[in-house]
Residue, then its C-alpha position, 0 to 999 in steps of 0.5 A: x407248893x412253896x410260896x416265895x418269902x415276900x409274897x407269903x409277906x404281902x398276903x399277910x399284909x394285904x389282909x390285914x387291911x380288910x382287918x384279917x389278922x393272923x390265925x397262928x401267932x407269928x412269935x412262937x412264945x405266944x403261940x406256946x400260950x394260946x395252946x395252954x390256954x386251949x388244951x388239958x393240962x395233962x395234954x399240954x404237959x406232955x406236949x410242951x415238957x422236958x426233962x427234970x428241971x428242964x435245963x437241957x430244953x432251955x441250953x437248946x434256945x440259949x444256944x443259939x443266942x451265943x452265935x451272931x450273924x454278920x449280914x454282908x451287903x450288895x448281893x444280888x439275892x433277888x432268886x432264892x433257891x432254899x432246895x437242898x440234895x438230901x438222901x439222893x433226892x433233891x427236897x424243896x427246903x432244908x426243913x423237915x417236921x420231927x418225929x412227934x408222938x400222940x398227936x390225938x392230944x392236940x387235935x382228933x385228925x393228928x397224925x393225918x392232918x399234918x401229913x396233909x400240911x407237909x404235903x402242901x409244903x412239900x416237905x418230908x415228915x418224920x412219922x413217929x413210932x408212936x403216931x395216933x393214926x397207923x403208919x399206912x393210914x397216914x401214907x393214904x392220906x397224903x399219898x404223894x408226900x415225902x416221908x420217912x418211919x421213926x423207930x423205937x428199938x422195943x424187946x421184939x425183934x420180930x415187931x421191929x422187922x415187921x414195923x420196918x416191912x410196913x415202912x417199905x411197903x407203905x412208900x417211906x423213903x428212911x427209917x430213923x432210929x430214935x437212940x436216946x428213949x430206951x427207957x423213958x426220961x424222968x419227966x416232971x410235968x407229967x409225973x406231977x399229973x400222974x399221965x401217961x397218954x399210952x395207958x389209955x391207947x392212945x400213940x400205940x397206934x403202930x402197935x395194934x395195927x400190927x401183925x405181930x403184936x397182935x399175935x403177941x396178944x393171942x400167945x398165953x401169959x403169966x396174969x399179973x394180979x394188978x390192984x386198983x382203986x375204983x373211983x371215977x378216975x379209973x371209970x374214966x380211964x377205962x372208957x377212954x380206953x375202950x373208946x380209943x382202941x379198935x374197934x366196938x366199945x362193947x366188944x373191947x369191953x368184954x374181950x378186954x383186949x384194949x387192957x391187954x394191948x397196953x399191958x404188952x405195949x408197956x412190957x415191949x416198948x422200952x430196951x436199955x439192953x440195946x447195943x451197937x451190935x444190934x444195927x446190923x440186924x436192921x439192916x438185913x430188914x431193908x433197904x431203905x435208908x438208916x438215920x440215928x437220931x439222938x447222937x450228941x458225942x462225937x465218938x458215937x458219930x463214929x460209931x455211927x459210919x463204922x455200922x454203915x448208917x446213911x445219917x445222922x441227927x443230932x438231937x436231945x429229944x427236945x429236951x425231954x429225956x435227960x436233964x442238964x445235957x448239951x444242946x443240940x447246936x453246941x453239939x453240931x460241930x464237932x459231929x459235923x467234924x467227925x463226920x466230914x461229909x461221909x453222911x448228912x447230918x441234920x439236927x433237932x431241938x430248938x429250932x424256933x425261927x428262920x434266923x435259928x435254921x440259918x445259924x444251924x445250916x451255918x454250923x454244919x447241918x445238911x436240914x434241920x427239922x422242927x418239933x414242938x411249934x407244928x404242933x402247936x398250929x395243929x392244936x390251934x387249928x388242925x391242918x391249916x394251923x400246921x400249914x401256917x407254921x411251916x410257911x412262916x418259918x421257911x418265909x423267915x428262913x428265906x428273907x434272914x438267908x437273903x438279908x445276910x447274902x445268900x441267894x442259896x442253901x449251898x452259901x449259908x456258910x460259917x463265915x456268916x457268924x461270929x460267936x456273941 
């Protein structure tokens, strides 16, 4: 249940009087440090990097500061409405929680604890194609939640379709195709600490929960001779290995299928072959809703409706796959533009606070949704932590939207902002 502004802002307040102080750090910078200061280096590295030299994650947040809000007085905004139509259903906010991988590296109920968080906000999470838990088991653990499946388009059409069946089967309400991770960006934090999370099975969870990657498993292959130094490291790697994937220990360790799960999952995962003229083959999969997620020029949001998807999100990925790109939000208005209402568009990347959700809505977007900062609540402090975030945000979403003279989401206009 959604909790007015002012009343999330007394609470806090009323707190601190009995010396209770905030569990999640109000300013997300020093959320960002206390995760550090908590989780591995190799954890926080893949959580928290971008990119090369990681230009494109800071255009994301110097972007925002380039436009200005220009509050107007003596509105009456004492009811606030933050609810949007999105997808032909009314949703409580214009918030949704982005697609995020891994999230075992944050805290062991990953996946699962932020269903349970979006649920108690009532806002739709974005389930990733790299989730720690399966796709049904994040749908039990929230039943009644709004959620939508993120895909990665992998070699196999066939694990493409069965992923999607799962989704429908499961009760999501979309499927959100990720475009811009077709072969994975050069990412120099975790390249300096030689981690990549999947090779120990962790984030394949959709993966070997499936039919037909397991069948893929069975079928007979070309053994490749793969030299490795024995030390502890490697000891390391291989019981975390086991450990991770279904299963006994001992029974992964003598059918060595955990070896063999991350070997297919490494040879599938990425296509750069992927063209436009594969989406119609997505469609004949479902019917459920198809969002692109990763267009920043406008001609491909062109492309876009000429294949007949149901939205668009404007992403760079965080920051994460290619160093010195355009921001998200420099990107906004110009799609919004080609698109002209045909489809909702809704945007990622660098969402920090109420006044940065404001000043996307203002340039366009239908919803935004939030990456890095609900995951570091969850490393913080698991579900609760989650919770915490998104309240805050929406709270200071509320209270900036009202401040500036909106009652509603539908009065957060352009003319509420100037360019700095």
């Amino acid at each position: 249940m959604q909790q007015n502004a002012t009343d999330r802002q007394r609470s806090i307040y009323l707190k601190g009087v009995s010396g209770t102080r905030p569990t999640i750090p109000m300013d997300l910078e020093t959320l960002e440090s206390a995760v550090q200061q908590k989780l591995s280096m190799e954890a926080f590295a893949y959580i928290a990097g971008g990119a090369g030299k990681e230009q494109t994650m800071s255009n994301n947040r110097t972007a925002f500061q380039k436009w200005q809000i220009v509050p107007q007085m003596l509105r009456d905004v004492s009811v606030r409405d933050l609810s949007i139509d999105l997808l032909g259903k009314r949703r409580s906010s214009p918030l949704l929680l982005c697609p995020i991988g891994v999230l075992e590296l944050a805290h062991p109920d990953a996946d699962l604890a932020v269903a349970k968080a979006a649920a108690a906000v009532d806002i739709p999470m974005i389930v990733s194609n790299q989730a720690s838990k399966s796709m049904e088991s994040i749908a039990e653990a929230a039943p009644q939640a709004p959620r939508w499946f993120q895909l990665y388009w992998s070699k196999s059409n066939e694990l493409i379709s069965s992923f999607v069946k799962r989704a429908e089967a499961a009760d999501y309400e979309a499927i959100v195709v990720t475009l811009d991770t077709n072969i994975l960006g050069w990412r120099t934090r975790d390249l300096e600490l030689s981690y990549l999370p999947f090779l120990q099975g962790k984030g394949i969870a959709q993966y070997v929960s499936d039919p037909v990657f397991q069948r893929l498993l069975d079928e007979p292959k070309k053994e490749e001779a793969t030299k490795r130094h024995l030390n502890y490291n490697t000891l390391l790697s291989v019981y975390q290995l086991m450990k991770n994937y279904p299963g006994s220990f001992f029974s992964n360790l003598k059918t060595q299928r955990p070896v063999k799960a991350v070997r297919q999952f490494t040879q599938i995962f990425s296509r750069p072959s992927l063209t436009w003229k594969e989406l119609p083959f997505l469609r004949q999969q479902t019917d459920l809703p198809i969002l692109l997620k990763g267009i920043l020029h406008p001609e491909d949001a062109q492309k876009a409706l000429n294949y007949g998807v149901d939205g668009i999100i404007v992403s760079n990925h965080g920051g994460r796959q290619v160093d010195g790109a355009i921001s998200a939000l420099d990107a906004l208005p110009a799609i919004v533009d080609q698109v002209r209402g045909k489809v909702p568009v809704l945007m990622d990347s660098g969402i920090r606070s109420g006044a940065d959700v404001f000043k996307a809505l203002a340039l366009g977007a239908t919803a935004v949704c939030l990456g890095r900062p609900y995951v570091y609540g969850l490393a913080l402090n698991g579900q609760q932590g989650v919770t915490d975030v998104i309240r805050n945000l929406l709270a200071d979403f509320e209270l900036t939207m009202a401040l500036t003279g909106c009652k509603s989401v539908d009065e957060v206009r352009l003319e509420y902002l100037r360019r700095a």
